[in-house]
MIBAKE-600445 format. One line per field, with one value per residue (C-alpha): x, y, z; residue number from 1. Coordinates in nm, 3 decimals, decimal comma, always signed. Example, Ala and Ser with C-alpha at 12.3 -4.5 7.8 and 13.67 -1.06 7.14 Angstrom:
MIBAKE-600445
x (+1,230:+1,367)
y (-0,450:-0,106)
z (+0,780:+0,714)
n (1:2)
end
This chain:
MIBAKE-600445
x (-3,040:-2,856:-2,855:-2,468:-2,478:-2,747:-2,499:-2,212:-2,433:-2,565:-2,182:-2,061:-2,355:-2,275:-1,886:-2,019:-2,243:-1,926:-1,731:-1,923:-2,042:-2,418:-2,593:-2,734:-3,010:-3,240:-3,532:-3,280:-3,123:-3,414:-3,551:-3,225:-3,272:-3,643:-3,501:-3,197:-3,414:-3,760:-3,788:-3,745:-3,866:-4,071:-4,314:-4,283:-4,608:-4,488:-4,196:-4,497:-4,651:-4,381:-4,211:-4,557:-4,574:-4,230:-4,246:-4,674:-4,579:-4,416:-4,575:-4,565:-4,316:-4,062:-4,050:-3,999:-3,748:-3,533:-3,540:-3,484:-3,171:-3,076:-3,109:-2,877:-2,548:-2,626:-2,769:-3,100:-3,214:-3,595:-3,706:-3,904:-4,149:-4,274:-4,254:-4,062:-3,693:-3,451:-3,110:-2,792:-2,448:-2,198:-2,044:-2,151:-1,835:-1,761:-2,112:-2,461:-2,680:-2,869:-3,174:-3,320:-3,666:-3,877:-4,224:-4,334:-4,256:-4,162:-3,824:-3,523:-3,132:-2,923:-2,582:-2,329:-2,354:-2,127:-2,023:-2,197:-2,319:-2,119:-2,438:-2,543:-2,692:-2,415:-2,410:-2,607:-2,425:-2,528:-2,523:-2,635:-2,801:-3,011:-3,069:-3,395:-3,436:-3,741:-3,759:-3,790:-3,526:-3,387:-3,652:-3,905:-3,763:-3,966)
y (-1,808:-1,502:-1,216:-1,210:-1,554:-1,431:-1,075:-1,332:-1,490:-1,228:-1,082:-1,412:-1,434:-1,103:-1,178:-1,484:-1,295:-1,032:-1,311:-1,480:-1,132:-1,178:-0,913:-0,935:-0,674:-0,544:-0,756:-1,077:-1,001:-0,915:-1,235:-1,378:-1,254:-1,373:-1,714:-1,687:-1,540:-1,763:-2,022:-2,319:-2,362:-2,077:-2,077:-1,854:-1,668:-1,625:-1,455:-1,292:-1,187:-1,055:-0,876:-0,716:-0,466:-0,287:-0,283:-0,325:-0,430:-0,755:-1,030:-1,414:-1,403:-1,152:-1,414:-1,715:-1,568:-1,472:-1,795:-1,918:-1,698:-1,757:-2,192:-2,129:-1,980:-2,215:-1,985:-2,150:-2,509:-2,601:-2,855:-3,063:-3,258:-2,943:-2,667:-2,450:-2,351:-2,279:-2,091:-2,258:-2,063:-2,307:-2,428:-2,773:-2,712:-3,063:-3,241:-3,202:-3,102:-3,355:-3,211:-3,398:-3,303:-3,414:-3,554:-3,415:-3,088:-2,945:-2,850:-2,929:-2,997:-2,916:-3,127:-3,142:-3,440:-3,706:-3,610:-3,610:-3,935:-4,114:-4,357:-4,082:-4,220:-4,169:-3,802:-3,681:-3,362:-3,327:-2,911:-2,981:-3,233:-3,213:-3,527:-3,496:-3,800:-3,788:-3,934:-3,746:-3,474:-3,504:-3,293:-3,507:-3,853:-4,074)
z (+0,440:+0,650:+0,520:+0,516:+0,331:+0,083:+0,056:-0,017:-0,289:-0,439:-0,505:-0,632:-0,851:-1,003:-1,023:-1,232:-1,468:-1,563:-1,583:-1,850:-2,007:-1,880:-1,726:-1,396:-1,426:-1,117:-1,159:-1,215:-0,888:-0,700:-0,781:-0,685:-0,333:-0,305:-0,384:-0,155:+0,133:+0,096:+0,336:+0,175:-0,193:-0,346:-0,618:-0,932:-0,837:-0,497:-0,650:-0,858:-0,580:-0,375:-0,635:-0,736:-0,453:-0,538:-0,877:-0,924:-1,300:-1,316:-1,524:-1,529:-1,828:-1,612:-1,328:-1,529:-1,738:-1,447:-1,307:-1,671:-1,674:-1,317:-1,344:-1,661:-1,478:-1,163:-0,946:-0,856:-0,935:-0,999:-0,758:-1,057:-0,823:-0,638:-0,940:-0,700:-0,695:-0,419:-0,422:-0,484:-0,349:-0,437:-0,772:-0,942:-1,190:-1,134:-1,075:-0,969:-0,745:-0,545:-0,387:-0,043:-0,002:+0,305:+0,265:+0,582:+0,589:+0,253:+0,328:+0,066:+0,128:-0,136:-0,153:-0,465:-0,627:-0,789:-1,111:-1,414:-1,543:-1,772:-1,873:-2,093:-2,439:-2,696:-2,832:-2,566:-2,402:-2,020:-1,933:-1,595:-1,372:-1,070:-0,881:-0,614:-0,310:-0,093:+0,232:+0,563:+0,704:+1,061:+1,186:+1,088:+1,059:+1,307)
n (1:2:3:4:5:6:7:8:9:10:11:12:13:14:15:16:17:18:19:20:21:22:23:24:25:26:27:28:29:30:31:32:33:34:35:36:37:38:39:40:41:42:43:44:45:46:47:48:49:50:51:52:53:54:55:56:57:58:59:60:61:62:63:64:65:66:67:68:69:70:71:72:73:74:75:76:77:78:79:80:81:82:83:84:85:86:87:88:89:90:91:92:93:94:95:96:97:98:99:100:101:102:103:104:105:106:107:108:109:110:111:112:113:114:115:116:117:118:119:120:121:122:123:124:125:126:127:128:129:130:131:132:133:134:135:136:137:138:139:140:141:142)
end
């Protein structure tokens, strides 16, 4: 992502957090911008890694709770089938997110999706849905 993208992100993801009285605290964000400036979808002890040689003291539990917090207000989505997560900077207030992830070489699309499924067993609440297709990107599509 540009930085000026990521810059736009990060400021909308604040704006959302005082919006809904959350707190976007340093190590949230900073993990925010790892996500929003990996290259393609990062592991949580990548983020580990990385965060471990500014602040020499995070821990397992740190990173997975920001992403924890962060997947909760929309922010970043877990890719499910490669335990990584990428960034998300656009809204799913009215559906999904539908993930396209190449076989070849890793990388993931993120488009919003239909809305929310209305196949849901009854009483079952959806609070967010993430929909991932595999195939090959246009890159890598033979």
């Amino acid at each position: 992502m540009s930085r000026s993208h990521s810059s736009e992100a990060l400021d909308a993801a604040q704006r959302l957090c005082q919006e809904r009285g959350e707190r976007l605290t340093p190590i949230r964000k900073r993990v925010l911008e790892l996500v929003l400036g990996w290259d393609g979808p990062v592991k949580a002890y990548d983020l580990l890694d990385a965060l471990n040689p500014e602040s020499g003291t995070a821990k397992p539990p740190t990173v997975y709770r920001a992403l924890d917090f962060l997947m909760g207000l929309g922010l970043v989505h877990k890719v499910e089938a490669l335990n990584a997560f990428v960034g998300c900077t656009h809204s799913h207030d009215e559906g999904g997110a539908e993930l396209y992830i190449c076989n070849n070489c890793g990388s993931v699309r993120e488009r919003h999706g239909a809305a929310v499924s209305h196949n849901a067993p009854e009483g079952f609440k959806i609070e967010r849905s993430v929909i991932e297709h595999f195939g090959h990107c246009g890159n890598c599509n033979p």
